[in-house]
LOSE-71968 format. One record per residue: residue number from 1; residue in three letters; y, x, z of N, C-alpha, C in turn. Coordinates in steps of 0.05 Angstrom, whole numbers, plus 5000, padded with zeros to 4 digits. Atoms other than C-alpha are relative to their C-alpha. Example, Ala and Ser with C-alpha at 12.3 -4.5 7.8 and 13.67 -1.06 7.14 Angstrom:
# residues 2
k;r;n_y;n_x;n_z;ca_y;ca_x;ca_z;c_y;c_x;c_z
1;ALA;4976;5018;5000;4910;5246;5156;5024;5018;5000
2;SER;4976;4984;4999;4979;5273;5143;5022;4985;5014
END
This chain:
# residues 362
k;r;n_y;n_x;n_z;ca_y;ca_x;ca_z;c_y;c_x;c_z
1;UNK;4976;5017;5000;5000;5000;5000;5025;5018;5000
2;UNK;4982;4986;4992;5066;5025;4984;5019;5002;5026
3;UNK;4976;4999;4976;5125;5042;5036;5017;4984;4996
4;UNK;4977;5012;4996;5169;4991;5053;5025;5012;4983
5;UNK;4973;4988;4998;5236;5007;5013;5023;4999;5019
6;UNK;4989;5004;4979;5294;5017;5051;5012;4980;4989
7;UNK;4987;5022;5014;5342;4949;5049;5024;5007;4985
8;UNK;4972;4995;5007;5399;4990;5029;4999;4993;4958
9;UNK;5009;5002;5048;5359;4999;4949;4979;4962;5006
10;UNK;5014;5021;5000;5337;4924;4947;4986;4992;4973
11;UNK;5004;5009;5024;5314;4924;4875;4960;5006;5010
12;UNK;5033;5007;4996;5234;4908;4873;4996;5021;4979
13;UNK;5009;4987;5014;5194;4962;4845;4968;4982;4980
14;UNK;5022;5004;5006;5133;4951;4802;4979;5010;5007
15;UNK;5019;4991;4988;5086;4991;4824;4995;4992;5031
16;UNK;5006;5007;4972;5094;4961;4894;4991;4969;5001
17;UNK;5016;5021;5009;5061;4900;4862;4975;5002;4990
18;UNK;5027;4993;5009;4998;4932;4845;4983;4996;5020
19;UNK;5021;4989;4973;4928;4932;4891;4980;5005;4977
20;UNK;5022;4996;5013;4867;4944;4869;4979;4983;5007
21;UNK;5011;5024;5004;4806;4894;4850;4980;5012;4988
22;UNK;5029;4999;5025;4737;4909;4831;4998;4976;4981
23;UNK;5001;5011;5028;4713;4892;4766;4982;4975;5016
24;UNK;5021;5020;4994;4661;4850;4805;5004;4981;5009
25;UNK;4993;5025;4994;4707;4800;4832;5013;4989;4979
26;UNK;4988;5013;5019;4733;4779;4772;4976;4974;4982
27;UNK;5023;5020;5011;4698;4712;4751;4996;4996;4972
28;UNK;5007;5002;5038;4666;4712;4679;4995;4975;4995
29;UNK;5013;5020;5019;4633;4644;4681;5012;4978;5021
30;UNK;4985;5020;4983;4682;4576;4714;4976;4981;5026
31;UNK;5005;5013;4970;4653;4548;4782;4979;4962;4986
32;UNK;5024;5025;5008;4593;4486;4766;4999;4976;5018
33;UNK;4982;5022;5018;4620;4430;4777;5032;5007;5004
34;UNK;4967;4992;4998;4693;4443;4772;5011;5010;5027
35;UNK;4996;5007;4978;4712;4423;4835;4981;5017;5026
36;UNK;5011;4991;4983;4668;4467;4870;4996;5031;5011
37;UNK;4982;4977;4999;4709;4529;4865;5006;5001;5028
38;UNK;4986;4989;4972;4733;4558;4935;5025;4994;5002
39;UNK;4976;5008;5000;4800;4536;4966;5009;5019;5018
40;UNK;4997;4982;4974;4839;4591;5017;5031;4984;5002
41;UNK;4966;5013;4986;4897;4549;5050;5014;5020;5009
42;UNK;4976;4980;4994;4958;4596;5063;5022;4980;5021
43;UNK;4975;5010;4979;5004;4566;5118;5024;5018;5008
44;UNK;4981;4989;5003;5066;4592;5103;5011;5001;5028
45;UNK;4986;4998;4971;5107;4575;5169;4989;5011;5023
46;UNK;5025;4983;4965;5042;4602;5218;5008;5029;4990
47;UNK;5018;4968;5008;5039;4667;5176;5027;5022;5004
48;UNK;4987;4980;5005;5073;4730;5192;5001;5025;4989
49;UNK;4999;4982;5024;5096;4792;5156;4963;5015;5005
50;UNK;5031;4982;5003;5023;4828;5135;4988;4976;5016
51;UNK;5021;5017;4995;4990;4771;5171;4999;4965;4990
52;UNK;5014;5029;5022;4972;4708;5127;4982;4981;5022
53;UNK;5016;5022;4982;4949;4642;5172;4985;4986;4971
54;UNK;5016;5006;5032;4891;4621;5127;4976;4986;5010
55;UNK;5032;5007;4990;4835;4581;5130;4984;4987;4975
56;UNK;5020;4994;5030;4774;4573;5077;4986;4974;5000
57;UNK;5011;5026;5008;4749;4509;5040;4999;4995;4968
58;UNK;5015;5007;5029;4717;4475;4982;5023;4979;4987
59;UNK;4980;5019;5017;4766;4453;4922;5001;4968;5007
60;UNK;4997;5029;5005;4736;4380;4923;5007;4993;5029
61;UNK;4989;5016;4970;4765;4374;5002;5032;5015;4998
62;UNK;4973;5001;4990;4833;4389;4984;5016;4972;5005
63;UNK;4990;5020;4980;4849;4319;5003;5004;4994;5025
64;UNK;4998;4998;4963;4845;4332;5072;5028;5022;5006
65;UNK;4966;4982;4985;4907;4385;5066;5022;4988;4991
66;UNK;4977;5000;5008;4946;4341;5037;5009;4972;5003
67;UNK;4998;5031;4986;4976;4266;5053;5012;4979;4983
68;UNK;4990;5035;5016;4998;4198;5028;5022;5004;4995
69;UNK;4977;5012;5008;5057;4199;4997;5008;5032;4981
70;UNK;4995;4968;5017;5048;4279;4961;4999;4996;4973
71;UNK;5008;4992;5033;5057;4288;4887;4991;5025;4988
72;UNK;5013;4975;5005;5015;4331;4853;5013;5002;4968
73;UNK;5001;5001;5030;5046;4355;4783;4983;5018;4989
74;UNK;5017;4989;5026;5003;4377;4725;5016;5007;4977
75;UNK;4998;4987;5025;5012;4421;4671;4980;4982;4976
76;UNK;5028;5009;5016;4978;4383;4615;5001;5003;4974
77;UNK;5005;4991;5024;4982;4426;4558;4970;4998;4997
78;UNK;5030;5000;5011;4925;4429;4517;5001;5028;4980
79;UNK;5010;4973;5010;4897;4503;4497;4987;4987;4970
80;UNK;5007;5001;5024;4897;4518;4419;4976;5021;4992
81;UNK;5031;4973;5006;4832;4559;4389;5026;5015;4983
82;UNK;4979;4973;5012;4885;4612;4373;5002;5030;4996
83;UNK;5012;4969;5001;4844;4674;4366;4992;4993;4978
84;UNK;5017;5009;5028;4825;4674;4291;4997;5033;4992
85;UNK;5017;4976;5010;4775;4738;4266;5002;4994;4965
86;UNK;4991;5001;5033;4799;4760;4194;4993;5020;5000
87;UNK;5008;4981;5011;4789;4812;4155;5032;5006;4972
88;UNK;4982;4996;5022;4851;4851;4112;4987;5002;4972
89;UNK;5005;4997;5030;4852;4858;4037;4985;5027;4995
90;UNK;5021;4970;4996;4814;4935;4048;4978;4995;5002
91;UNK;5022;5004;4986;4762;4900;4081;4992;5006;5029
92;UNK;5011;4993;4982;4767;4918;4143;5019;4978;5030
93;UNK;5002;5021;4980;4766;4872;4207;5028;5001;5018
94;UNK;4968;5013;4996;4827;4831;4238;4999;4986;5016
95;UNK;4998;5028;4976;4851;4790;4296;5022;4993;4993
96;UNK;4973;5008;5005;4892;4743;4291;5006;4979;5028
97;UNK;4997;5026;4983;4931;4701;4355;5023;4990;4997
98;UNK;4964;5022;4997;4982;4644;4347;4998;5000;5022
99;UNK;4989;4997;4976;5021;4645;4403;5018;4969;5000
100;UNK;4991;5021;5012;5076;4594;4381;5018;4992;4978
101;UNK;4979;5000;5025;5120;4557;4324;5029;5014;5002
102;UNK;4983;4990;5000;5180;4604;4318;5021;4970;5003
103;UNK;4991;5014;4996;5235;4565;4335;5030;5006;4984
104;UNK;4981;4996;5018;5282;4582;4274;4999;4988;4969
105;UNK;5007;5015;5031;5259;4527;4222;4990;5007;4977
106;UNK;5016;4989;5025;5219;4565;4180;4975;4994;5000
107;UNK;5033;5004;4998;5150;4532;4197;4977;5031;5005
108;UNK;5020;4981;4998;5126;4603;4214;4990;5005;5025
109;UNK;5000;4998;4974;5097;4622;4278;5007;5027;5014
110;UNK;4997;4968;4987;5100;4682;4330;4974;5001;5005
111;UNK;5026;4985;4986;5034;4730;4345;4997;5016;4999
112;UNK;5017;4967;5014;4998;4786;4343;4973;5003;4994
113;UNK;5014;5000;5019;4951;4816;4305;4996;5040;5008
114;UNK;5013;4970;4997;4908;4877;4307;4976;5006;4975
115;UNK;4993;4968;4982;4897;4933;4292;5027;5001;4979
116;UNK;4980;5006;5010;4974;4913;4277;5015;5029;4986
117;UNK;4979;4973;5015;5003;4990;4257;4983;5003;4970
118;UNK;5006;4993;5031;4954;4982;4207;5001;4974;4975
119;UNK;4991;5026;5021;4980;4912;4174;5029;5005;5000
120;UNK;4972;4997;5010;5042;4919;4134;5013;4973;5006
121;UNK;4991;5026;5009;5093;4861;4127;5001;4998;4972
122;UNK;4993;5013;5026;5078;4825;4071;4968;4998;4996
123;UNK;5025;5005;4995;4998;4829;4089;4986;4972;4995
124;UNK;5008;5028;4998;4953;4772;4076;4970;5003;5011
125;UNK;5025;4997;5000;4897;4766;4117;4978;4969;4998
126;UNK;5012;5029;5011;4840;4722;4101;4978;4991;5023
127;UNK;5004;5013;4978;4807;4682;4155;4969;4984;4992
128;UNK;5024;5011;5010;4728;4656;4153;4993;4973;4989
129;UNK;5001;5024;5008;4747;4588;4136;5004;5004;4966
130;UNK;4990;4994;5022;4775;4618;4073;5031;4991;5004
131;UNK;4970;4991;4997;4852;4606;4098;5001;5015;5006
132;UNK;4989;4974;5001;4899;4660;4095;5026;4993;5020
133;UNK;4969;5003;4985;4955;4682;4141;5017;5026;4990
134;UNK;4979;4978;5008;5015;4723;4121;5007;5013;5027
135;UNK;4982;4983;4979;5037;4780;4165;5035;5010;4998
136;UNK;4976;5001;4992;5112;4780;4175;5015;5027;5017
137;UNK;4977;4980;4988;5163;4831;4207;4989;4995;5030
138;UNK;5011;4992;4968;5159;4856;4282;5022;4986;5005
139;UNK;4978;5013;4983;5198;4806;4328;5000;5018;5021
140;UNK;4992;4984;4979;5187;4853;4388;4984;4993;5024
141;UNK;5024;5011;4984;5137;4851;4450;4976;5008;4992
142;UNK;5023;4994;5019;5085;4875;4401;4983;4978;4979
143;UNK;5013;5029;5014;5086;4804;4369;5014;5009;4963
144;UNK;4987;4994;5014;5096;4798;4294;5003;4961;4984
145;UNK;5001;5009;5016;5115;4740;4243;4979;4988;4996
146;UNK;5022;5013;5013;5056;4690;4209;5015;4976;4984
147;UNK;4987;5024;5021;5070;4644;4156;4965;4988;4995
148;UNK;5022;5014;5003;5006;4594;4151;5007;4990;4974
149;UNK;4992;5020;5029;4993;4566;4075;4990;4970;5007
150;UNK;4997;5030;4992;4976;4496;4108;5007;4993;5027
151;UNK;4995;5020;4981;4988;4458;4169;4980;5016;5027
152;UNK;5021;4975;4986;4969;4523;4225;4980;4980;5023
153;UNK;5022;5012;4995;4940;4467;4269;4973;4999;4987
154;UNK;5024;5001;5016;4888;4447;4217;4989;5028;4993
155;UNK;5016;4970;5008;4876;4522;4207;4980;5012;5020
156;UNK;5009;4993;4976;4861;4539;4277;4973;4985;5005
157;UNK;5013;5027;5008;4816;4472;4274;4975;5022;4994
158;UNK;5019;4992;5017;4775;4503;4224;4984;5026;5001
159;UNK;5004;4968;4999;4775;4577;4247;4992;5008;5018
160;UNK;4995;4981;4974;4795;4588;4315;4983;4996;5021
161;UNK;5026;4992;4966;4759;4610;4387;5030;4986;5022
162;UNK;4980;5005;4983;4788;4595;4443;5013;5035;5012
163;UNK;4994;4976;4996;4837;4648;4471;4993;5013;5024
164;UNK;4999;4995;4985;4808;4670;4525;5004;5024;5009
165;UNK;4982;4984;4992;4834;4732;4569;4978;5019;5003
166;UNK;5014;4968;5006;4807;4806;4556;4979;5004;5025
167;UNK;5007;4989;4974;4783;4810;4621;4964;4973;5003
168;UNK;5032;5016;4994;4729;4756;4612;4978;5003;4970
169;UNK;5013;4993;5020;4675;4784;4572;4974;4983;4989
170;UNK;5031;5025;5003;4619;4727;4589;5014;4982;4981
171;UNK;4980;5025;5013;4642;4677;4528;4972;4980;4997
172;UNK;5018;5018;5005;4579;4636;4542;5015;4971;5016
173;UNK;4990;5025;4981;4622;4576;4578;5005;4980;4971
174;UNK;5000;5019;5016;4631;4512;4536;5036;5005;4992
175;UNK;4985;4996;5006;4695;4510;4504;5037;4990;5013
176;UNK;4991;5024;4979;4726;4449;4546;4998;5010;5031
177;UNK;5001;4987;4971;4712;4494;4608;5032;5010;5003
178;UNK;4984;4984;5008;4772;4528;4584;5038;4981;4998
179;UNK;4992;5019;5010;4811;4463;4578;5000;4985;5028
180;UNK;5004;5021;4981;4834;4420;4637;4994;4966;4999
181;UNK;5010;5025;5012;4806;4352;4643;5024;4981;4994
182;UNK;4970;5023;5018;4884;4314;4626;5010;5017;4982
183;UNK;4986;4983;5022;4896;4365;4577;5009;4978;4976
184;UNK;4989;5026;5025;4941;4318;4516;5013;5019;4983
185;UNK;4982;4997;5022;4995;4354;4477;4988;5038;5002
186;UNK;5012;4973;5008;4968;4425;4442;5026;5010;5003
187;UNK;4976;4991;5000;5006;4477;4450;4994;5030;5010
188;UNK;4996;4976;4973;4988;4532;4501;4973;5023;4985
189;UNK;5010;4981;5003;4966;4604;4485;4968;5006;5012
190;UNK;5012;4989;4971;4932;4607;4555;4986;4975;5016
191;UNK;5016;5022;4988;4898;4558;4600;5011;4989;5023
192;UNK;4973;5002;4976;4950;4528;4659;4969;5002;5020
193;UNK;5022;4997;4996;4887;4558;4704;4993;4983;5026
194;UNK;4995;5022;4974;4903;4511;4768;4983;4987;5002
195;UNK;5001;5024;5008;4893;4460;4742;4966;4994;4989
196;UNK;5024;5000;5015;4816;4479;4718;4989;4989;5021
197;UNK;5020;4999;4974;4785;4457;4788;4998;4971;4995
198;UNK;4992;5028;5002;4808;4386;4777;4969;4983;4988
199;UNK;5017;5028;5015;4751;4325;4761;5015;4982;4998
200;UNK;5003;5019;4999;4755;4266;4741;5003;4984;5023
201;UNK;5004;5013;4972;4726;4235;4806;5016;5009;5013
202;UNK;4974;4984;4979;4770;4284;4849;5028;4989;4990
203;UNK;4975;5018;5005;4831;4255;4817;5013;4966;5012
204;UNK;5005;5031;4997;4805;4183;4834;5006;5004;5024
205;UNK;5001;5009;4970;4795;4198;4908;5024;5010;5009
206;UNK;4973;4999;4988;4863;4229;4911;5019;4986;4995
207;UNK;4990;5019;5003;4894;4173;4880;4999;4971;5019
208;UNK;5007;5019;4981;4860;4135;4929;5014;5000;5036
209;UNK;4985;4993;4986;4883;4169;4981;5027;4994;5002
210;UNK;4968;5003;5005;4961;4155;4960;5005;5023;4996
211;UNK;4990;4978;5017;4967;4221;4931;5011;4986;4971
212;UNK;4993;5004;5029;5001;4213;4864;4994;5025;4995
213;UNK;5006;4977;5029;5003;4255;4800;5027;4988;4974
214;UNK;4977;5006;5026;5058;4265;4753;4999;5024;4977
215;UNK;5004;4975;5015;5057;4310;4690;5020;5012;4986
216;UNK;4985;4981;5015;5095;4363;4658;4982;5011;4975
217;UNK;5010;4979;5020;5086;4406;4597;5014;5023;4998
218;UNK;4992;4981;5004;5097;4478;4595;4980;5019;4981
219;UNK;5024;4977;5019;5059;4518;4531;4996;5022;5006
220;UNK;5001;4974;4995;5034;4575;4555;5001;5021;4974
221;UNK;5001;4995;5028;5053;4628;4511;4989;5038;5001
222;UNK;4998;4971;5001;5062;4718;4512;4991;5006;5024
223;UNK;4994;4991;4964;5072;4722;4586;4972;5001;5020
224;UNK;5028;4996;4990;5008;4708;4606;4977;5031;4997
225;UNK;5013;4968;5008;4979;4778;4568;5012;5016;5012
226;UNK;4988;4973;4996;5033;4822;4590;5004;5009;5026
227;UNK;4990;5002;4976;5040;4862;4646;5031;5006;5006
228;UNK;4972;5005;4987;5111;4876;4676;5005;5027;4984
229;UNK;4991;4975;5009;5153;4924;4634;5015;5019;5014
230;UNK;4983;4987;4990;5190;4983;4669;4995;5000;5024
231;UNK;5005;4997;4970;5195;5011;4739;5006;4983;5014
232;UNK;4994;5026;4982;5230;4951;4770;5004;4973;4989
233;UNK;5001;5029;4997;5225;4882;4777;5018;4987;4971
234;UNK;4976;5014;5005;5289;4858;4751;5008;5021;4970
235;UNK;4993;4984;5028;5285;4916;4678;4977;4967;4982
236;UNK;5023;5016;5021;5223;4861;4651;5023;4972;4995
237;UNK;4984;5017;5006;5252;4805;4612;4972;4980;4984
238;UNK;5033;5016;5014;5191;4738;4599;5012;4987;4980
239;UNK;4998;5015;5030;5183;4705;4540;5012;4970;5005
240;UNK;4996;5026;4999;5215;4641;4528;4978;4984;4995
241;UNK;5023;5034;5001;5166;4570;4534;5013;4976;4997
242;UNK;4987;5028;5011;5171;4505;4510;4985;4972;5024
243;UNK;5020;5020;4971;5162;4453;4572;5016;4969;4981
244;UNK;4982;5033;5010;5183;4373;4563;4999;4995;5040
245;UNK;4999;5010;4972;5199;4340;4638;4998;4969;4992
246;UNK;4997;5033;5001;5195;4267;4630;5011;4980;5014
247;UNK;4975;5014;4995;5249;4219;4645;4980;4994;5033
248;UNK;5012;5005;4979;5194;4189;4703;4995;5018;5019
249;UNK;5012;4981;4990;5167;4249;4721;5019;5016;5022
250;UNK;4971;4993;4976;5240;4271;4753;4997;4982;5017
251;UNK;4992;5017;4974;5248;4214;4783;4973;5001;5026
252;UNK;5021;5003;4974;5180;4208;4821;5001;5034;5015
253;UNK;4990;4987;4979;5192;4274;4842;5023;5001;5026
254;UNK;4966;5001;4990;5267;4263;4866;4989;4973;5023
255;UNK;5011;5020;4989;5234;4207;4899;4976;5011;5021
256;UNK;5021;4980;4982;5173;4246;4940;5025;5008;5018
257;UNK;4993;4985;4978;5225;4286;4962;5027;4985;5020
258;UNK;4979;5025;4982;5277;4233;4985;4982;4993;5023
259;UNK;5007;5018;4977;5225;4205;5031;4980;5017;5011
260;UNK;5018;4978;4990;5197;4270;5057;4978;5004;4992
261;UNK;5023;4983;5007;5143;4282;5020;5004;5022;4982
262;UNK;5003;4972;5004;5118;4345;4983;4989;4996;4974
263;UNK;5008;4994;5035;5118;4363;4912;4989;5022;5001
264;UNK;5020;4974;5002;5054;4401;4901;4992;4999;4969
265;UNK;5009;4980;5029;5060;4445;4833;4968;5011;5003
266;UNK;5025;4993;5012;4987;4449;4802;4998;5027;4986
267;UNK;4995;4981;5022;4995;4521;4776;5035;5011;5002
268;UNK;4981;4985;5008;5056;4576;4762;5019;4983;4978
269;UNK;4988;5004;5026;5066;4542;4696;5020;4973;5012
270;UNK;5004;5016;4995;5077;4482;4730;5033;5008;5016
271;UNK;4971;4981;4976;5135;4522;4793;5017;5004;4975
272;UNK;4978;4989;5017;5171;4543;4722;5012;4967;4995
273;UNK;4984;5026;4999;5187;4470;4701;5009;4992;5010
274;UNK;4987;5008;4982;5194;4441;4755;5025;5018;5015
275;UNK;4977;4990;4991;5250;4486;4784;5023;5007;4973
276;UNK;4978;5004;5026;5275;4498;4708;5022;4958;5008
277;UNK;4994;5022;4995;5285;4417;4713;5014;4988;5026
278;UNK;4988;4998;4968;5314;4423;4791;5024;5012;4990
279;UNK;4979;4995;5007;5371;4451;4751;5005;4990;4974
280;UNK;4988;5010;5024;5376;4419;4684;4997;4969;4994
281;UNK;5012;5027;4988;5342;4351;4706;4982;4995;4980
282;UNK;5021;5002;5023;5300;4318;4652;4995;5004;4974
283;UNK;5001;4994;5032;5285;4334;4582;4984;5020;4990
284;UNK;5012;4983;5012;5257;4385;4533;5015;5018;4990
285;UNK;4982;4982;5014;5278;4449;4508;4982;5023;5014
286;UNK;5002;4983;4999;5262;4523;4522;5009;5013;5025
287;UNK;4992;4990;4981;5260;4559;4589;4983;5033;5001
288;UNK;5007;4974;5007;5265;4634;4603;4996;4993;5030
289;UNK;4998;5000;4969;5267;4625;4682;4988;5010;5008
290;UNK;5019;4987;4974;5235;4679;4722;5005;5006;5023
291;UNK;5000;4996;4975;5219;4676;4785;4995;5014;5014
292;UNK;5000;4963;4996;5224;4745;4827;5011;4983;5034
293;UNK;4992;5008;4963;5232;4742;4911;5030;5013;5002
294;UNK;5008;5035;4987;5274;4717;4933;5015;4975;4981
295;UNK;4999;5020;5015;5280;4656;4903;5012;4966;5011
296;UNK;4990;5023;4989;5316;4586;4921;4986;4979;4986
297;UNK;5015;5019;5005;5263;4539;4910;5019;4967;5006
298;UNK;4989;5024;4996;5290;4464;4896;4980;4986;4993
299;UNK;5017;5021;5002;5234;4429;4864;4967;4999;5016
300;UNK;5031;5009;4995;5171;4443;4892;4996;5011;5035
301;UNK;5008;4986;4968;5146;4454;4968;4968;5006;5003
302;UNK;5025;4990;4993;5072;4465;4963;4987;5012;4966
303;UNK;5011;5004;5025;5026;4493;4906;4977;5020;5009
304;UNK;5029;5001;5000;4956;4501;4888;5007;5033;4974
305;UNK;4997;4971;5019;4950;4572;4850;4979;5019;4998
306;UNK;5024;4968;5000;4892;4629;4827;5004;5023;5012
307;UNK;4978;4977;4993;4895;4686;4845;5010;5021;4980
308;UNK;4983;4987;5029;4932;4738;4792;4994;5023;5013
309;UNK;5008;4971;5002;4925;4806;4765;5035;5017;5015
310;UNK;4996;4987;4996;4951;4860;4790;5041;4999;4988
311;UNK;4981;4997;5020;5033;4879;4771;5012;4983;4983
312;UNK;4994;5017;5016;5046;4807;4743;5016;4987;4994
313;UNK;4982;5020;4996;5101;4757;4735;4990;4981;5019
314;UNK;5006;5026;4984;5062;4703;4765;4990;5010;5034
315;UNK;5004;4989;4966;5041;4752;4833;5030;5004;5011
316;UNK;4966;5007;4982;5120;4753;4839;5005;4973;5006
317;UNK;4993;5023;4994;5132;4683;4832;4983;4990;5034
318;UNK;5023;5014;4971;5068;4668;4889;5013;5014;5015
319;UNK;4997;4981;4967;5103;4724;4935;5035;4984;5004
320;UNK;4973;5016;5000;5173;4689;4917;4997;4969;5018
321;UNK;5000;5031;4988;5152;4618;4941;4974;5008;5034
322;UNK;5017;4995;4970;5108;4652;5006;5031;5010;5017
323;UNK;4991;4987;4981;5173;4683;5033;5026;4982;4992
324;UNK;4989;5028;4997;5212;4620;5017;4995;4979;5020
325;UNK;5022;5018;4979;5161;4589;5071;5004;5019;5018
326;UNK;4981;4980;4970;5180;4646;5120;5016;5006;5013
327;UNK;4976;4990;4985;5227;4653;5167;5011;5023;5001
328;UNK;4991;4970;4996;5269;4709;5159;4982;5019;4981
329;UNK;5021;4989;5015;5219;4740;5113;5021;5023;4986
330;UNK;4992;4982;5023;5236;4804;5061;4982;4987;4977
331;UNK;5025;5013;5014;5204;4795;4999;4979;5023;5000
332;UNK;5030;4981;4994;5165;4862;5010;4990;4996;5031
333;UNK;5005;5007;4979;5152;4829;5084;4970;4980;4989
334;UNK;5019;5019;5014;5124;4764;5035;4971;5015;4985
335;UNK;5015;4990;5017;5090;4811;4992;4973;5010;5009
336;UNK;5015;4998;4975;5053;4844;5054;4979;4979;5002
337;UNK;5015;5017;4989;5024;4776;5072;4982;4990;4978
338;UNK;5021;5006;5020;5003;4759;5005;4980;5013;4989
339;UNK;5027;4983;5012;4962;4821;4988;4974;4996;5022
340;UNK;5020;4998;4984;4935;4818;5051;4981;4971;5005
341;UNK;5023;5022;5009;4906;4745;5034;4985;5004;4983
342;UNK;5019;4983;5023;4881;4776;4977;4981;5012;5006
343;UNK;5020;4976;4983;4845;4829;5022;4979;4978;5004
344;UNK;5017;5013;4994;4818;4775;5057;4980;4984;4992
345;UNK;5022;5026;5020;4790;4725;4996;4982;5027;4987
346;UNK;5024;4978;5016;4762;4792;4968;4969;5005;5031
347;UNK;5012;4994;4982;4730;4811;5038;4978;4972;4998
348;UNK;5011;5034;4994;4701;4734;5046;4986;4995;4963
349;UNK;5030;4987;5027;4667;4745;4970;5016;4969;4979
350;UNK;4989;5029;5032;4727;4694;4922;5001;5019;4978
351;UNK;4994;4992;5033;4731;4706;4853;5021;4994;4988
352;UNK;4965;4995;5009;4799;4726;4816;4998;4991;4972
353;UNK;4978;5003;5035;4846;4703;4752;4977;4968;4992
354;UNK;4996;5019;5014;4826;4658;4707;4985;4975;5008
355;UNK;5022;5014;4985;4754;4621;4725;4988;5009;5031
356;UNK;5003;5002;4972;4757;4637;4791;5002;4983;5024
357;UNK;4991;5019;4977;4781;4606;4858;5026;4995;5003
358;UNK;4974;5002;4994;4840;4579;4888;5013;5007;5027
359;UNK;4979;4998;4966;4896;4578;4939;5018;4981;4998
360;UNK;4986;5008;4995;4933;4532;4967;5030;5005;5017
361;UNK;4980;4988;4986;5003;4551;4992;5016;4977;5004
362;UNK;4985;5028;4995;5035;4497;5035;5021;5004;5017
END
């Protein structure tokens, strides 16, 4: 663990967001039946610096941490098969990932593409369906340009895998594993991973309960691959995403929290909307918003979350909203408490990132 900085240099380093993670906790194949993933409750207000108040339970009893009158929002993008295996005009072998539609009216999209130093702009590679994609100019990030000759949905359709993340090498899971069960509007690079624990039935009995559920959309897009550029915090700059808030969806929040209850974000992707929308109120459009400790949380007071790699955006945001729940906290005080829950779900035998377990932070 690094050394405390002193408070005089308050800028967050990167490297003081790193730990280390065997390869062997990282889960290759998602939890049977959904819902039957591991839960580690975080009690923000018990826990002090380096010590995390925590206690350990099964996904399908998070109705017992949480009460009548809580809204739970959902991310309910729906993951595109956006890994497409080509082959250049040489003959020799090609990846291709949409990411998303450029947002400068040209119907082209943003991605990347490998082994990219060796595709020119102006490339056409050809794809096993027999569509082709054009390679385009470097936008920056290591993404480049794609021009689809039909309708890149229907291409993907025809072509694509699902995208799933380098780090999971088992690809024997069904495809829909990958895919939360309210997934609706396509869109997302990545998988809002929260949100994967969720049934069916578990929805029912928390509805029953007087839990609600309200949904957002945020596409997952770059940000999810990359890790943090530069020695500190505050040099990385994330990719813009395309969320929608929905005219209701404010209000039943704004409403939870009028009458004391607790808006519990399903997922990171989920903390970005909702606090984007805590300052712009409802609608659609493009948010860059990153979240870095410390942070003035307005929309959300609890959330359900994986646990994340190493050096990430989304291990700042979780240490950002733990030392928002602390009294007096630093955020390398927060940061303390959160690795050392980490310690603990590793010690106690959870499984990390994508198909792994959860945490609740209340």
């Amino acid at each position: 663990m690094p050394d405390t900085p002193n408070p005089a240099r308050p800028r967050l380093r990167v490297d003081d967001f790193d730990y280390r993670l065997p390869a062997s906790a990282i889960a290759q194949v998602p939890a049977e039946p959904r819902d039957a993933s591991r839960l580690l409750v975080l009690d923000r207000a018990r826990s002090r610096p380096g010590r995390p108040a925590i206690r350990h339970r099964t996904f399908r009893d998070i109705g017992e941490e949480l009460a009548a009158g809580d809204l739970l929002v959902v991310n309910d993008s729906r993951v595109i098969p956006a890994r497409l295996a080509a082959r250049r005009s040489t003959g020799g072998d090609a990846e291709v990932l949409a990411l998303r539609p450029l947002d400068d009216g040209s119907g082209r999209w943003e991605g990347m593409v490998r082994p990219s130093r060796r595709i020119s702009v102006g490339d056409v590679l050809e794809l096993r369906s027999g569509d082709r994609v054009e390679v385009g100019e470097r936008l920056g990030g290591g993404t480049r340009a794609l021009r689809f000759f039909r309708d890149p949905m229907a291409v993907m359709a025809a072509a694509g895998e699902m995208p799933l993340p380098p780090y999971i090498r088992d690809r024997s899971a069904a495809p829909e594993r990958y895919q939360t069960v309210y997934a609706r509007p396509a869109g997302s690079a990545a998988a809002p991973t929260a949100g994967l624990h969720f049934t069916p039935e578990l929805l029912a009995r928390l509805k029953q309960r007087g839990i609600g559920r309200a949904d957002v959309t945020l596409h997952v897009g770059l940000d999810t691959f990359r890790p943090l550029d530069g020695d500190f915090v505050d040099e990385h700059r994330i990719h813009t995403e395309w969320y929608e808030v929905p005219l209701g969806t404010r209000r039943a929040t704004l409403r939870a929290q009028r009458e004391g209850h607790r808006v519990v974000a399903v997922g990171t992707t989920s903390v970005r909307v909702l606090e984007t929308a805590a300052r712009r109120g409802a609608g659609s459009g493009w948010t860059e918003l990153f979240i870095t400790p410390p942070h003035d949380f307005r929309g959300v007071e609890a959330l359900i979350t994986n646990f994340h790699l190493p050096r990430s955006s989304l291990l700042l945001l979780v240490t950002a909203f733990l030392q928002a729940g602390m009294a007096d906290a630093s955020p390398y005080q927060a940061r303390d408490t959160l690795l050392a829950a980490y310690q603990a779900a590793l010690q106690s035998g959870y499984r990390f990132f994508s198909f792994g377990d959860a945490m609740l932070i209340l």
